[in-house]
C-alpha positions as CSV (number, residue, x, y, z in Angstrom):
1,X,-8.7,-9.1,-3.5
2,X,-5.4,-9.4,-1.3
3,X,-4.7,-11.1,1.7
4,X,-1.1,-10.5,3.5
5,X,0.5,-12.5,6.4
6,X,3.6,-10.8,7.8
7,X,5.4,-12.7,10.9
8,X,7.4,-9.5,11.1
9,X,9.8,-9.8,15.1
10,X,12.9,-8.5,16.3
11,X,15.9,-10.4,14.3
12,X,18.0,-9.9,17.3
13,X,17.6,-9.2,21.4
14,X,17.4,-5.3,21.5
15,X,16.3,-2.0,23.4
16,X,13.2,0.0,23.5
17,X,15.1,3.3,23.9
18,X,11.3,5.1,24.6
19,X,10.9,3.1,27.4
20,X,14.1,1.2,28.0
21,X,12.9,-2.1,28.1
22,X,14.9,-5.2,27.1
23,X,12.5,-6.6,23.8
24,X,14.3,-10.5,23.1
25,X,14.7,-11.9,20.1
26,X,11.7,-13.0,18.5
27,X,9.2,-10.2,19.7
28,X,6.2,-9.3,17.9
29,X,7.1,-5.1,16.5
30,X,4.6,-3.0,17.2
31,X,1.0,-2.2,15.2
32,X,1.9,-4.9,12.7
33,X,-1.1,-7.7,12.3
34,X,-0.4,-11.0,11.1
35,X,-3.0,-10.9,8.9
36,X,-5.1,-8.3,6.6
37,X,-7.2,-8.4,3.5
38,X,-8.9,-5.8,1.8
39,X,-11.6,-7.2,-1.3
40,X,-13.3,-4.8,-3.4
41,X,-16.2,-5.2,-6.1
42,X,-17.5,-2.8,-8.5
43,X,-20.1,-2.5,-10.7
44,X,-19.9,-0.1,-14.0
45,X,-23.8,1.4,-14.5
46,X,-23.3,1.9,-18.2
47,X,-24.6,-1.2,-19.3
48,X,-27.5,-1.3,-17.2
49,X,-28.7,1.6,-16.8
50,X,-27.0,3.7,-19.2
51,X,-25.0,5.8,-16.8
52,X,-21.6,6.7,-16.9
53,X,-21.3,5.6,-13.6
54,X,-19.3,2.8,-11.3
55,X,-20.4,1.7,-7.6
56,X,-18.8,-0.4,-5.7
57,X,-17.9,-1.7,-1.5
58,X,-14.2,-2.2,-0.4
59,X,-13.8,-4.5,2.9
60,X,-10.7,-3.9,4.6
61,X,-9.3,-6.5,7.6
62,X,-6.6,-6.2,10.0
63,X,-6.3,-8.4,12.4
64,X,-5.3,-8.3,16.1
65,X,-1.7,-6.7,16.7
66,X,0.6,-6.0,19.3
67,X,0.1,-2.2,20.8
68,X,2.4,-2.0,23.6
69,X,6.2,-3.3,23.6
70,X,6.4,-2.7,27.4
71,X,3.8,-5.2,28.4
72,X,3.8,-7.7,26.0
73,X,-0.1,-8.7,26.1
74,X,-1.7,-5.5,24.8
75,X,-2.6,-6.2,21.9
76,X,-5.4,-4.5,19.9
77,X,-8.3,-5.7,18.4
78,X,-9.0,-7.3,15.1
79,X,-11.6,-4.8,13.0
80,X,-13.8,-5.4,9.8
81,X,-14.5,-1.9,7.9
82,X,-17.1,-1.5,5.3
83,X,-16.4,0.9,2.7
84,X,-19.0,2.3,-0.3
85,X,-18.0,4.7,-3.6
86,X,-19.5,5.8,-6.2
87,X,-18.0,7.4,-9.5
88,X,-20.1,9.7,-12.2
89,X,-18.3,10.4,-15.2
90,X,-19.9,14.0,-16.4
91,X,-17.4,13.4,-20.0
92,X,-14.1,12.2,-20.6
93,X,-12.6,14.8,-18.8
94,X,-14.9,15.6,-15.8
95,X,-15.6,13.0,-13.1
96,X,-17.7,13.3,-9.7
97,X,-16.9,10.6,-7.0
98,X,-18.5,9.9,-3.4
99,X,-16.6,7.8,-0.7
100,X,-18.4,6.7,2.2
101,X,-16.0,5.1,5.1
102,X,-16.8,3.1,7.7
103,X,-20.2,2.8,6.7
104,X,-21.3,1.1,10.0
105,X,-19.2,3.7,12.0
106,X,-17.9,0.9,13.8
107,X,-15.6,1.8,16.9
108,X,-11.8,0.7,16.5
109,X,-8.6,1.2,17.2
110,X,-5.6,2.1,14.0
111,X,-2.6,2.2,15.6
112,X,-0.6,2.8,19.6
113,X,2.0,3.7,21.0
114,X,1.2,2.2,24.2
115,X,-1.8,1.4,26.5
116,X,-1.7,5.3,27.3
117,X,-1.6,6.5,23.8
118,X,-4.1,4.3,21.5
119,X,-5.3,6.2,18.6
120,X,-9.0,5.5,17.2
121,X,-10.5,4.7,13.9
122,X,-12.3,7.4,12.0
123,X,-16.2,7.4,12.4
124,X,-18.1,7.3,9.5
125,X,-17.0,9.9,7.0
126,X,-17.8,10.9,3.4
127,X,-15.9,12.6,1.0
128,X,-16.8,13.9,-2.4
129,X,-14.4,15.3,-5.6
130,X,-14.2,16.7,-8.4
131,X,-11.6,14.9,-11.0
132,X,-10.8,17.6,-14.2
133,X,-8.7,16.1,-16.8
134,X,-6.4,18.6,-18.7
């Protein structure tokens, strides 16, 4: 588990040289939240079910964060993401493992530039691999 608060502003007043507006000392930078957490739990299989195996959920926060240094009130949303994974190891030197993100494919935003260039989250994705060790 980890939780991180970051006041991160300007130290000084300064220039946006994208847009050439005047950003005073003190403002909020840009795509930084105050606060995010991210938790995981896992669960190895072996002594249940003897399986080789580990499943677990991540949870990842990041809360609401300035998206636009031009006009100071667009901020984007805070978002919640549920994330699964699952691990088989074949031997000691083979491993399968399944990640499933954004398991309610829940619609957010990860970063901007500016109110005209906000980029999206992923939808719900998976991803399987194959681990050799050599």
């Amino acid at each position: 588990m980890a939780y991180t608060y970051t006041d991160a502003k300007t130290a000084n007043d300064t220039v946006n040289t994208d847009w050439w507006v005047k950003l005073p000392k003190g403002s909020p930078l840009l795509n930084i939240p105050k606060h995010s957490a991210n938790m995981r739990l896992k669960r190895e299989l072996n002594d249940l079910i003897d399986l080789n195996a580990t499943v677990g959920i991540a949870l990842q926060y990041e809360g609401e964060r300035l998206g636009e240094t031009i006009d100071p009130t667009y901020y984007l949303p805070s978002y919640t993401l549920v994330n699964l994974f699952a691990t088989y190891n074949v031997n000691d030197d083979v491993s399968l493992q399944l990640n499933v993100n954004n398991v309610q494919d829940k619609e957010y935003y990860s970063n901007s530039y500016s109110a005209i260039w906000t980029q999206p989250g992923e939808p719900v994705n998976y991803k399987l691999s194959l681990k050799y060790n050599f």
